[in-house]
C-alpha angles and dihedrals in degrees: 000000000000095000090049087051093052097049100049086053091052098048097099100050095052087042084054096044086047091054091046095053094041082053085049094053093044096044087055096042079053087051095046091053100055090041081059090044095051087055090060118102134189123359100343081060086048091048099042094046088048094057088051084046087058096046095054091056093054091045088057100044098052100051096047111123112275117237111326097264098203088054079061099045083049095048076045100058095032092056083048087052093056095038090054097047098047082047098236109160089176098067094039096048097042098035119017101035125077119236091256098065093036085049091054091043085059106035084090078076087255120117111261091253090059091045078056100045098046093044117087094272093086085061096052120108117215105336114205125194126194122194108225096175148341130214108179111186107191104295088000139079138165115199120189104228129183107217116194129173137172108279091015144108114242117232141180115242135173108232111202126205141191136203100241114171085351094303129105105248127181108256093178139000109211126018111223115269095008099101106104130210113236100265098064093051113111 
């Protein structure tokens, strides 16, 4: 029992010491190989060096950075601002909002358009939406937002969204507690 115990409390020092030595082994064979690249001469030195060349490239390439995620949040909630604003709760139903919030409009047994159109958005006068800030952490993001209309008091609101089918959605409009009186808006 005691050599079982022993051993389980040492794994991960051998597994470590393992690791180490396999890095070692790789790192030299590397070094080998550029030791053996650095003996070529004429064209069989032109030709080696271009195919690291090459690698190189494709290393780069396909490690750049995908699509830049916060441009998206900010087409997202610019498409919401102007869907909101012409008062198309087509668009923002069908397109801008995620499947949760779509799912809770139209758990009152309406289709998520007439929720919209019954709640207090079809009173509002010329919404405006500004974009503060944008974190985006892998599918989800949270922007800061200042929201001002006509009539209306502006306040300051974290919008979350959500990747859903490879595009940014709203998952929510307004975190709890972050909405902020006048005077503390900057």
């Amino acid at each position: 029992m005691r050599h079982r115990l022993v051993r389980i409390v040492t794994w991960p020092l051998r597994f470590l010491r393992r690791l180490l030595g396999l890095v070692g082994r790789l790192l030299r064979g590397v070094g080998g190989l550029f030791k053996k690249l650095t003996r070529l001469r004429g064209r069989q030195r032109i030709i080696a060096f271009g195919l690291v060349g090459v690698a190189v490239v494709v290393v780069v390439l396909a490690l750049r950075p995908g699509p830049n995620e916060e441009k998206e949040v900010r087409a997202t909630l610019d498409r919401y601002a102007q869907a909101t604003r012409a008062k198309d709760y087509q668009t923002l139903c069908d397109d801008l909002f995620a499947k949760a919030i779509v799912a809770g409009l139209t758990n009152a047994n309406l289709p998520c358009e007439v929720a919209l159109k019954l709640s207090s958005l079809e009173t509002v006068r010329d919404p405006q939406l500004t974009v503060l800030a944008v974190e985006v952490s892998g599918d989800q993001a949270a922007a800061r937002t200042r929201s001002t209309a006509v009539g209306e008091q502006p306040s300051l609101d974290t919008i979350k969204l959500v990747k859903e089918d490879g595009e940014w959605r709203i998952a929510s409009l307004s975190e709890p507690g972050t909405a902020t009186t006048p005077s503390a808006t900057p």
